[in-house]
C-alpha positions as CSV (number, residue, x, y, z in Angstrom):
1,X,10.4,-23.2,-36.7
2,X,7.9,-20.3,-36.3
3,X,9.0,-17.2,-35.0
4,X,7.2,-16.2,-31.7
5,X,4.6,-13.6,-32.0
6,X,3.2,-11.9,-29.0
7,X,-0.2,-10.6,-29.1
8,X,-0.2,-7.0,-27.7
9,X,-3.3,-7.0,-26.1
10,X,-1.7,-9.7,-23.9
11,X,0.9,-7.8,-23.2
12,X,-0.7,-5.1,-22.1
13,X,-3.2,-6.4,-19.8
14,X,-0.3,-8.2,-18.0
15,X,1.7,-4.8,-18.1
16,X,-1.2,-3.3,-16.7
17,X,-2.2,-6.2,-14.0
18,X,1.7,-6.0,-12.9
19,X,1.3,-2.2,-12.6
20,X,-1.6,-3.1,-10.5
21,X,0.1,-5.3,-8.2
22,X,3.1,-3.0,-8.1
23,X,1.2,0.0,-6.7
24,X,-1.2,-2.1,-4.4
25,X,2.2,-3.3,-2.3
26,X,2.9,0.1,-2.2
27,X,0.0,1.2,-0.9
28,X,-0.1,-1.2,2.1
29,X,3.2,-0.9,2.9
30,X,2.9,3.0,3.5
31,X,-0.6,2.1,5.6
32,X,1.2,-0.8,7.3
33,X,3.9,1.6,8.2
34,X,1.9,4.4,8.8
35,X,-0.1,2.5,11.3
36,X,2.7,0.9,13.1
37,X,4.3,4.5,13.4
38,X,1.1,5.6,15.3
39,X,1.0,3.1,17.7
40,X,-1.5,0.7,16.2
41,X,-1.0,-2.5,14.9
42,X,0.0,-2.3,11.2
43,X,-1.3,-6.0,10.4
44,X,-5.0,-5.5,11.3
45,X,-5.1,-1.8,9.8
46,X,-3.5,-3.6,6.4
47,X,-6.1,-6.1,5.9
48,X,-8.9,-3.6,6.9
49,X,-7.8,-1.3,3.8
50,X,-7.2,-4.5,1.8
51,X,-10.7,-5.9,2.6
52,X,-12.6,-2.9,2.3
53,X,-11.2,-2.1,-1.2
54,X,-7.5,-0.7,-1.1
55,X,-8.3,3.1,-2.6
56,X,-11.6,3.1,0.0
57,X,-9.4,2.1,2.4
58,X,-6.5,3.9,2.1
59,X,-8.6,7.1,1.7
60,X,-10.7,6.0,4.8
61,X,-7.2,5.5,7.0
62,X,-5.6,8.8,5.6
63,X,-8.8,10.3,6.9
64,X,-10.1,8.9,10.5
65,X,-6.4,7.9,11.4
66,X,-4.8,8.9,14.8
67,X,-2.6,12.1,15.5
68,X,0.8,11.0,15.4
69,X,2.4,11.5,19.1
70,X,5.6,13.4,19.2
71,X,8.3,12.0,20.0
72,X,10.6,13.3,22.8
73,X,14.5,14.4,21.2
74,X,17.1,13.4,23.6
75,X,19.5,16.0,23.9
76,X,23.0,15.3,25.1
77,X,25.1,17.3,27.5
């Protein structure tokens, strides 16, 4: 038998595809979140930024994105 041998331009681009992947979940999970937060639904504002190119997107939601409402603290007597 042959021993295995891994071309490392292979591995990289897979390495780099996965990075890919990795970071674009984690991009719209924190708009997704962000949106729901805000009072908006999270679902429609995720596959806006995912349509309209993820960094575009993201950059787009971070800037025209609604004021967050405060939220009353309960305080107990």
């Amino acid at each position: 038998m042959e021993p295995i041998t891994y071309d490392i331009t292979n591995v990289l681009f897979l390495a780099l595809v996965g990075l890919y992947l990795v970071l674009l979940g984690m991009i719209l999970a924190y708009v997704y979140f962000d949106a729901e937060q805000r009072g908006l639904n999270g679902l429609v504002i995720t596959l806006l930024t995912f349509f309209s190119g993820t960094i575009a997107g993201a950059l787009a939601w971070l800037l025209l994105r609604p004021k967050l409402k405060p939220q009353p603290i309960p305080v107990k007597k």
